[in-house]
C-alpha positions as CSV (number, residue, x, y, z in Angstrom):
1,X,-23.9,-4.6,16.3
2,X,-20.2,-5.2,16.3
3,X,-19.0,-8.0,17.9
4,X,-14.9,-7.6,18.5
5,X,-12.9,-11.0,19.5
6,X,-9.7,-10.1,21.7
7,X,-7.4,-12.0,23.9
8,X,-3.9,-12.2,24.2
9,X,-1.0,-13.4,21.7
10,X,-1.7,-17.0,20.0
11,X,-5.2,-17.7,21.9
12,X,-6.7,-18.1,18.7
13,X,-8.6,-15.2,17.3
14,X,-8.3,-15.7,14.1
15,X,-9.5,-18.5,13.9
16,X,-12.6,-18.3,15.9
17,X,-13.5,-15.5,13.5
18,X,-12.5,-17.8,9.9
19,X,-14.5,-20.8,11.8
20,X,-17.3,-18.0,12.7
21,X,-17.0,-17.3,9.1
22,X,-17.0,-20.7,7.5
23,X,-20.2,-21.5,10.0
24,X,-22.1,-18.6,9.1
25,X,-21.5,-20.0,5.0
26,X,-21.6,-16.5,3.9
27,X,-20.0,-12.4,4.5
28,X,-17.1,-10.6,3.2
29,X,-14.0,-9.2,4.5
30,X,-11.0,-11.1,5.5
31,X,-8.6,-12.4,8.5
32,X,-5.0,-12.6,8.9
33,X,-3.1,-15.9,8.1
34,X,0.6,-16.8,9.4
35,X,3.1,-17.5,7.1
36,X,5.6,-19.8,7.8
37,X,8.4,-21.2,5.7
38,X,9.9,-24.4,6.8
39,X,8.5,-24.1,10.5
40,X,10.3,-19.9,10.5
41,X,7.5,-17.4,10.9
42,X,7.8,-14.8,8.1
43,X,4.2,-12.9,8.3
44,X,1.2,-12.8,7.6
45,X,-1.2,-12.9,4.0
46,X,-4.9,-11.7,4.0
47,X,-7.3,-14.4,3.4
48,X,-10.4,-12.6,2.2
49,X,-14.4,-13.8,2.6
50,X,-16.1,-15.3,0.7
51,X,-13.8,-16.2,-2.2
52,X,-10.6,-17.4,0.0
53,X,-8.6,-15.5,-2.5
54,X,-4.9,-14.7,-0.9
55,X,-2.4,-11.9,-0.5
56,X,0.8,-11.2,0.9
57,X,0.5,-8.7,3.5
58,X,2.4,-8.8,6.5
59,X,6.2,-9.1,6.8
60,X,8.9,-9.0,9.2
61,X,10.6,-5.5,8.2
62,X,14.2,-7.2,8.1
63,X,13.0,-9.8,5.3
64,X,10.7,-7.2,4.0
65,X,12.7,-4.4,2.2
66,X,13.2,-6.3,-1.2
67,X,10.1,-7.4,-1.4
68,X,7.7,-4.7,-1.0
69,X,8.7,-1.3,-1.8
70,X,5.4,0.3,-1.1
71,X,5.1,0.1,3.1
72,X,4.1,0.8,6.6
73,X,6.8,-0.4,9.0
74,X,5.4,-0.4,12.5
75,X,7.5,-2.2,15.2
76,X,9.0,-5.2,13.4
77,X,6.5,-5.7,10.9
78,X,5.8,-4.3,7.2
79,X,2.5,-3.9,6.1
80,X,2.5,-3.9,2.2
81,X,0.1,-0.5,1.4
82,X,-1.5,-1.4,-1.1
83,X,-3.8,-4.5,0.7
84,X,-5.0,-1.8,2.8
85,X,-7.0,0.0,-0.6
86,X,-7.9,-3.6,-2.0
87,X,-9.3,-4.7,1.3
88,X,-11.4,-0.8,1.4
89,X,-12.6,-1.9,-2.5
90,X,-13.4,-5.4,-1.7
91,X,-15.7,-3.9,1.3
92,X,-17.3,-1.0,-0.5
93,X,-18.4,-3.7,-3.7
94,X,-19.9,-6.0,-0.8
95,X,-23.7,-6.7,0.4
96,X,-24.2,-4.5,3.2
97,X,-26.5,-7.3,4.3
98,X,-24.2,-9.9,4.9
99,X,-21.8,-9.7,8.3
100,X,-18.9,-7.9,7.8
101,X,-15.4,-10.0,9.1
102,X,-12.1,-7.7,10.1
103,X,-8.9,-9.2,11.2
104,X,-7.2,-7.1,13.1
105,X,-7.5,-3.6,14.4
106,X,-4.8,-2.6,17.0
107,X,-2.0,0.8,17.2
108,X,-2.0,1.0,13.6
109,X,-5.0,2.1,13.6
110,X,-5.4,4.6,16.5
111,X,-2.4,6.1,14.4
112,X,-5.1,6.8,11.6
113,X,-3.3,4.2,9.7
114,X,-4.3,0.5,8.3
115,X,-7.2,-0.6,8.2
116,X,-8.4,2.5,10.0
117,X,-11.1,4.5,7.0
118,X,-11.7,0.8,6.4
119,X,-13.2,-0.1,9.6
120,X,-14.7,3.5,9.6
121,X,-16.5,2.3,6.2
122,X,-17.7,-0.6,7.9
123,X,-19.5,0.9,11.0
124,X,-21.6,3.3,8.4
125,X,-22.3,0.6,6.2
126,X,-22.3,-3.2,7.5
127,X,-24.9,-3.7,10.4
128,X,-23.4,-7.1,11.8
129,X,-19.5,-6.6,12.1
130,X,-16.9,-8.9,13.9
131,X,-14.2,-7.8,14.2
132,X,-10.6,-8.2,16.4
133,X,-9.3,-6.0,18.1
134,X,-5.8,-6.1,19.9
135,X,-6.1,-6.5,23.7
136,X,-3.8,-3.8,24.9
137,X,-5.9,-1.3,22.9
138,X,-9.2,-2.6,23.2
139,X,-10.9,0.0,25.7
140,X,-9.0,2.6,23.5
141,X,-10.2,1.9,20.3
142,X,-13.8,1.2,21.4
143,X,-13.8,5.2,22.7
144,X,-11.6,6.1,19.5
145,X,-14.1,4.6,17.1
146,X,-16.9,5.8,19.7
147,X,-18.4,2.2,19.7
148,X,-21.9,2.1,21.6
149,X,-23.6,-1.3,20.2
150,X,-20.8,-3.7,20.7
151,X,-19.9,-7.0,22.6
152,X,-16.7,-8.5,23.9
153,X,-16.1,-11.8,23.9
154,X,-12.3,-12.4,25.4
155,X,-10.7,-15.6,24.6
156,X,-8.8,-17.3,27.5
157,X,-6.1,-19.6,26.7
């Protein structure tokens, strides 16, 4: 079953799936977490399950170019490759009995990009996935990833 959280910006998906996680006291994969320096938004790191081990992943592109060389600019944001593989390893050395948490899946990934082969992984080998998906592509990337066992739960702010 996959379970996919959407809503719109800043309703809180993330953290209904980190307090989902933390509830269920067990599962691997990770969410997104904001950065912000002195109140100024500068990205986001992956916070991964179950270790709570963080990375940086996401930066603005304009504050970005010094600091990760290896990247995916998309819009104004930088994703720093190399999360993406670390994030596939960290899923393919988990229990595929435990539930399986994704933060987020969205254009990137319709582009064949991010977290896409990741989330592929997922669906062949995790039986209990949540996962969020952006809203403006949520009916396209349930037909892209050809979801049939799924529920929506849309957060209203």
């Amino acid at each position: 079953m996959v379970t996919i959280i959407t809503g719109d910006k800043n309703v809180g998906k993330t953290t209904r799936l980190a307090h989902w996680q933390a509830a269920e006291g067990r599962g691997a994969g990770f969410c997104c977490k904001k950065v912000l320096i002195d109140g100024m938004f500068l990205g986001y790191d992956l916070l991964f399950f179950p270790d709570y081990e963080t990375v940086p992943f996401i930066r603005l592109a304009a504050v970005n170019d010094r600091d990760v060389p290896e990247k995916i600019v998309r819009h104004r944001f930088a994703f720093h490759r190399p999360v993406f593989s670390l994030a596939e390893q960290r899923a393919e050395e988990a229990d595929a009995s435990t539930p399986f948490f994704m933060d987020e899946i969205g254009g990137v990934e319709l582009a064949g990009q991010g977290f896409d082969a990741l989330f592929r992984l997922a669906l062949t080998k995790f039986t209990d996935i949540r996962v969020v998906f952006r809203k403006r592509c949520l009916n396209e990337l349930i037909g892209y990833y050809r979801l049939e066992d799924y529920k929506v739960i849309d957060l209203i702010f």
